[in-house]
PAVEX-952496 format. One record per atom (N, C-alpha, C): x, y, z. Coordinates in steps of 0.05 Angstrom, whole numbers, plus 5000, padded with zeros to 4 digits. Layout:
<pts>
XYZ/...
</pts>
This chain:
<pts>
501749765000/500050005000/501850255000/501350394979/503150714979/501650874994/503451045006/503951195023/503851495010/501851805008/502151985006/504852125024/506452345009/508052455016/507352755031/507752795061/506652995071/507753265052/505553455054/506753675043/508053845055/510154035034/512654155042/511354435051/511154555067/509454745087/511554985084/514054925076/514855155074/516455115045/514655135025/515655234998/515055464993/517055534980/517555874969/514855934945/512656094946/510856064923/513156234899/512256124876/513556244854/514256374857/516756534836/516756804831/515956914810/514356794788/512556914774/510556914777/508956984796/506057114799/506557344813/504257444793/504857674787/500757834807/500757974827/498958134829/496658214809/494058194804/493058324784/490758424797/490558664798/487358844798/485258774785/482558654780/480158684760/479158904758/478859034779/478559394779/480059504764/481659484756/484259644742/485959484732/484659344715/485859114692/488859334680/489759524685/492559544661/491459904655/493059924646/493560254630/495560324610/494160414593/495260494567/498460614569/500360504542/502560644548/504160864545/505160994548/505761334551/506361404534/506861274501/507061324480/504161284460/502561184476/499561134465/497761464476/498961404503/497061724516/498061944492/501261904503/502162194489/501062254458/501261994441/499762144415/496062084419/496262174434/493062184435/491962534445/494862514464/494762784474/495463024447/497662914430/497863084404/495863174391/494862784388/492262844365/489863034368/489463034393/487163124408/486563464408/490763524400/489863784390/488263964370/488163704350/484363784324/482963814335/482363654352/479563674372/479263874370/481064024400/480764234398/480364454390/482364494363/482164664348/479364664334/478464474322/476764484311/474464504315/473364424347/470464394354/470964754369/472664874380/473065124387/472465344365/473565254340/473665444317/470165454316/468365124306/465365154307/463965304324/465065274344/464165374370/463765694373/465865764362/465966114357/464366134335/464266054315/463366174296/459366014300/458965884317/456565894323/455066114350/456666104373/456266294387/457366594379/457966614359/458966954356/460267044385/462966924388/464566914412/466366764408/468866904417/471166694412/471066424434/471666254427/471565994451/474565894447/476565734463/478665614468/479065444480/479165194477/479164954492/482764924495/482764804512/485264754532/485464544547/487264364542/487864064551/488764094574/488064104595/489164074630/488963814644/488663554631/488763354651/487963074625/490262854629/489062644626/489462444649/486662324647/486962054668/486661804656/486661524670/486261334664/484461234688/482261184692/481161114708/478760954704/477560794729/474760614710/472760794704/470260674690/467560834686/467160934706/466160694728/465360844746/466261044771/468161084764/470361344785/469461544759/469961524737/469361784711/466161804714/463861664728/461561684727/461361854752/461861814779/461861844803/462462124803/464962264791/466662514782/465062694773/461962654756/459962754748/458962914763/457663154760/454863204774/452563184756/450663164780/447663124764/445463344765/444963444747/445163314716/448063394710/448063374680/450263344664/449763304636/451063484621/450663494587/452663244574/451563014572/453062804556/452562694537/454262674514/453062554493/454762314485/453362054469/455461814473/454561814433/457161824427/458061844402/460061654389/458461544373/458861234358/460561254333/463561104335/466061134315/466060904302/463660924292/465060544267/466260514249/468860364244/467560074253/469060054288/469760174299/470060174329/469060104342/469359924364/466959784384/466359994398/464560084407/463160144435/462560474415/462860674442/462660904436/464961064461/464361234443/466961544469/463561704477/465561824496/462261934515/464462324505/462362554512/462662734515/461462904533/462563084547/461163174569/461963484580/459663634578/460763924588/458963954618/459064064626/458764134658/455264274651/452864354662/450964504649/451364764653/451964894664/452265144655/453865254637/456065084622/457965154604/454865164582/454564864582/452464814562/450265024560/448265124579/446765324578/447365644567/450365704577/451065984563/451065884541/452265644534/452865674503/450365694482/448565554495/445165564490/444365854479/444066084508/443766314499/444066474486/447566364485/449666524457/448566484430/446566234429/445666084404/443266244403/440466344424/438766484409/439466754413/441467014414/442267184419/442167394445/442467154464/442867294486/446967364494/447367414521/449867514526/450967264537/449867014533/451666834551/451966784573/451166914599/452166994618/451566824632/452166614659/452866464672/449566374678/449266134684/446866034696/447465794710/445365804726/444865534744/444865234746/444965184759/445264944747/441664744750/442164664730/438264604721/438664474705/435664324701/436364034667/435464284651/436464214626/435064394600/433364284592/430764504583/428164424571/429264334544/427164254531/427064124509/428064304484/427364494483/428864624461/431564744476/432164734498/435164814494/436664484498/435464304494/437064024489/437263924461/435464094442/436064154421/438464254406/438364494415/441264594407/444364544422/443064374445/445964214460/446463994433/444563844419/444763694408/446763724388/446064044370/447764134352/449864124354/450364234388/452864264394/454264024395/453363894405/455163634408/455663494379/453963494361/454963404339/456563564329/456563794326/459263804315/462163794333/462163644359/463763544385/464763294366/462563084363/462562934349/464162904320/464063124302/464963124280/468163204285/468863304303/472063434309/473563134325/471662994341/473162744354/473162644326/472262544304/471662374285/474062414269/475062794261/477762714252/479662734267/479062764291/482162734311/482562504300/481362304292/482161894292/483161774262/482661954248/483161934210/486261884215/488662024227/490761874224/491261654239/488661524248/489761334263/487961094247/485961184238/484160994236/481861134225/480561074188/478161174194/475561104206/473761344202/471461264225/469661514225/467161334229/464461524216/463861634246/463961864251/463061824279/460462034276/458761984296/455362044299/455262044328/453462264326/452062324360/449462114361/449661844385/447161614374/445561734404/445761934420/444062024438/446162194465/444062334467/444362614502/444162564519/444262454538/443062584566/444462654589/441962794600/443062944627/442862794656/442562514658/442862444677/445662164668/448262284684/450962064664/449561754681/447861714695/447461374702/446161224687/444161364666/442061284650/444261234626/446361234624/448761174594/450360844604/449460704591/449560434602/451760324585/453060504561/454360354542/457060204548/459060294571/461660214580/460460034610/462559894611/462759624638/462959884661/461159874687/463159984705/465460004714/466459694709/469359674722/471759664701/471859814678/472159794657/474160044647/477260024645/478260264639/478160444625/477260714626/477760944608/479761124615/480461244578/481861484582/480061684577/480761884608/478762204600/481962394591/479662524578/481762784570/479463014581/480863214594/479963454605/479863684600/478263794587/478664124575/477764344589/478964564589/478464774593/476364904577/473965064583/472865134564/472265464558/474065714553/472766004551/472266084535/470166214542/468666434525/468166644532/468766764511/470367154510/467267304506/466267384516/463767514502/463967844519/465167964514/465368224533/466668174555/465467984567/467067864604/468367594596/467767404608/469367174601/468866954627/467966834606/466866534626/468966294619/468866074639/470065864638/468465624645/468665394640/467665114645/469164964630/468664704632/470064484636/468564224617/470464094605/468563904577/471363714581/470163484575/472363184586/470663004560/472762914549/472562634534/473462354543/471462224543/472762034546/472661754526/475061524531/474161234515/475161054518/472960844526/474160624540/475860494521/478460384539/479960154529/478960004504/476659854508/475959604486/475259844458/475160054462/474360264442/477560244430/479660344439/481560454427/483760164419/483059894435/484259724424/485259634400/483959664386/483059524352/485759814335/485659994356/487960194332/489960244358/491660084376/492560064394/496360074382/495159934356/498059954347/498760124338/497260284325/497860574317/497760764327/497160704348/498461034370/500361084387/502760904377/505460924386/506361074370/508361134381/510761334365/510061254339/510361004330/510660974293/507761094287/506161214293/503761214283/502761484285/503461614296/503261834305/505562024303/508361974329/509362274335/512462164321/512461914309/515561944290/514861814261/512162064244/512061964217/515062064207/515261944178/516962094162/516662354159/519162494160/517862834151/519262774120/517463054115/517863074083/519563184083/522063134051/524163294041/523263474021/523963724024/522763834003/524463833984/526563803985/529663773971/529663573954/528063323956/527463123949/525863123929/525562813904/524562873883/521662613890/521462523917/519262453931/516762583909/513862293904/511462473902/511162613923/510962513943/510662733973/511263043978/515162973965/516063273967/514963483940/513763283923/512863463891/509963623903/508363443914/505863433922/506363693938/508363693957/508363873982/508664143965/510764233956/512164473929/509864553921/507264253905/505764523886/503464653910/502864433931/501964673954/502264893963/505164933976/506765063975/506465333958/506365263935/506665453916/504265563915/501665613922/498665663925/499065773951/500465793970/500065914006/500066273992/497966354013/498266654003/499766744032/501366934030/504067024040/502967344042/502667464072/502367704074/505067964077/505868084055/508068214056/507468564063/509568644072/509668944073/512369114076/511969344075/514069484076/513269804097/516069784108/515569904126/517970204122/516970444133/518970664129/521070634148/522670864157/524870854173/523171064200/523170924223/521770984241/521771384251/519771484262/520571754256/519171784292/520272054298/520072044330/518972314332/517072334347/515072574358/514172584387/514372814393/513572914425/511972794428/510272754454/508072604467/506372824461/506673184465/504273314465/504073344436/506473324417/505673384388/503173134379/503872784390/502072724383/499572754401/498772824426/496072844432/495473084422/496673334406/495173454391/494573364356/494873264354/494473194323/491473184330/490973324294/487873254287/486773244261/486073194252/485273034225/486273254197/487773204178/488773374167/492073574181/492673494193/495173474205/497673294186/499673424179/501173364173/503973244182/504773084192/507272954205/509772924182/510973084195/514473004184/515872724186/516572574167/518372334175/520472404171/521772174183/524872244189/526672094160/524171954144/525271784118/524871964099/527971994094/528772154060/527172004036/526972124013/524872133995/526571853976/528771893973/531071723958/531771503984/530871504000/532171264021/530670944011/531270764007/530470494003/527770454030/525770344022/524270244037/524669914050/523869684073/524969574078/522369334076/521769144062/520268904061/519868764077/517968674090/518668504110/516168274109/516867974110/514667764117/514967684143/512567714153/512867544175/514967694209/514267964193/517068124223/520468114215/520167874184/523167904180/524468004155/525468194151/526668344134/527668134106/526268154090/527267964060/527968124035/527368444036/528168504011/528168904022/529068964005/529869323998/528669363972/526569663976/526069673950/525270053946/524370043922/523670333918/520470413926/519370563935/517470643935/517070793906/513870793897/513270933874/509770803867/509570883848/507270843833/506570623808/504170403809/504170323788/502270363773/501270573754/499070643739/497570873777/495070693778/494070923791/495170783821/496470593825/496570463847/498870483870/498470473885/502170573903/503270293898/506170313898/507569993893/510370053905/511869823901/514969833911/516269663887/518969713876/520569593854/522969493883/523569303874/525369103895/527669183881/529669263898/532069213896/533669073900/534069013924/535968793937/534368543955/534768353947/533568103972/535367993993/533768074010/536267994035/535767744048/537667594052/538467304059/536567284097/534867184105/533467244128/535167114141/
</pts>
């Protein structure tokens, strides 16, 4: 009859196990954040640019924070209500959520039927101002959609709003996201601020995970222009279409403080630039050429003399 061998009570457990969280399965790597953080600068630019030119007010979004955290810490983080919209990138699994604070959302409202913007309360919006949150957010929607074109295309659509973030069932609670955090102002005479966060879970950004490393993002090839590249040809005849704002400037001339607080319309000022002195070209603040002042037909002009090396 065999005999079981008592067990060894003091074995060392492995040294490969390894700790693992289910709460916090892992986080993205700092070359995935970072071009996300790049990319993200379209966003910005672009849903800010809409933004002004729908509110008749300049707006500026500003990146102040990314996290990695689960849904439900990014749900919790909320107040209620809350302007959110969950906006669908296919062929991408899931959706990215968007979210402004309500009173950002409500001035912006006002700005939309021509009021001043000016700060409000915090309250759900009636039905027609969840209307034009709607607008707003789609075109939120259309600026996340090409932040992702160098990564991946993708149709993205606003598939619904709301103002309470618990009623948005689309991500796991325990389930990692990246938020990105914006600043949000608007210049309208005074100047307001609020706060707008994107976020997207993990299983969202998986599928283009390889392309948001350095190779995909922040070390493409740059173009040679020197080069006989289609790229560098392509770049040249662009290039050659940029319109370029030039000027020319006199030789600076110096006047009392009371000579100029008396000037008055039909007043004549002396310069200190001789009539035969070269005028001085400049693009951009930097001196590129010397030329003559004169006339072409009925028009004032300058004949170039010398180009100077910037």
């Amino acid at each position: 009859m065999s005999t079981l061998a008592p067990a060894n009570t003091n074995e060392t457990p492995p040294s490969d196990l390894v700790a693992f969280d289910f709460r916090s399965p892992g986080k993205m790597a700092r070359e995935q954040v970072r071009s996300l953080e790049v990319a993200h600068e379209t966003f910005a630019r672009r849903w800010g640019t809409v933004l002004t030119n729908s509110l008749r007010a300049l707006v500026h979004l500003e990146l102040v924070g990314v996290q990695q955290i689960t849904f439900e810490d990014y749900l919790r983080s909320m107040p209620n209500p809350v302007v959110l919209g969950v906006v669908d990138l296919a062929p991408l699994p899931g959706g990215a959520l968007l979210e402004i604070d309500v009173p950002t959302g409500l001035a912006m409202v006002d700005r939309m039927l021509g009021g001043l913007g000016r700060p409000i309360g915090v309250r759900r919006p009636t039905e027609l101002e969840a209307i034009l949150l709607r607008e707003i957010f789609e075109d939120g929607a259309g600026a996340i959609g090409e932040t992702f074109r160098p990564f991946v295309e993708v149709e993205a659509q606003l598939s619904q709003i709301e103002f309470n973030p618990h009623l948005v069932q689309t991500i796991s609670p325990s389930e990692m996201v990246l938020v990105l955090a914006y600043s949000v102002s608007i210049a309208h005479g005074g100047r307001s601020d609020g706060l707008a966060t994107v976020c997207y879970p993990f299983s969202l950004l998986q599928p283009a995970a390889e392309r948001l490393g350095r190779a995909g993002w922040e070390q493409r090839p740059i173009v040679n222009l020197d080069g006989d590249t289609p790229a560098a040809e392509t770049m040249r005849a662009h290039m050659a279409d940029v319109d370029v704002e030039v000027g020319v400037t006199l030789r600076p001339s110096t006047i009392t403080a009371a000579e100029l607080a008396s000037i008055q319309p039909g007043d004549v000022i002396r310069l200190d630039h001789r009539v035969d002195e070269p005028v001085i070209g400049r693009l951009g603040g930097t001196q590129i050429f010397t030329a003559r002042a004169g006339r072409h037909g009925r028009r004032r002009a300058v004949q170039i003399l010398e180009w100077r090396q910037p």
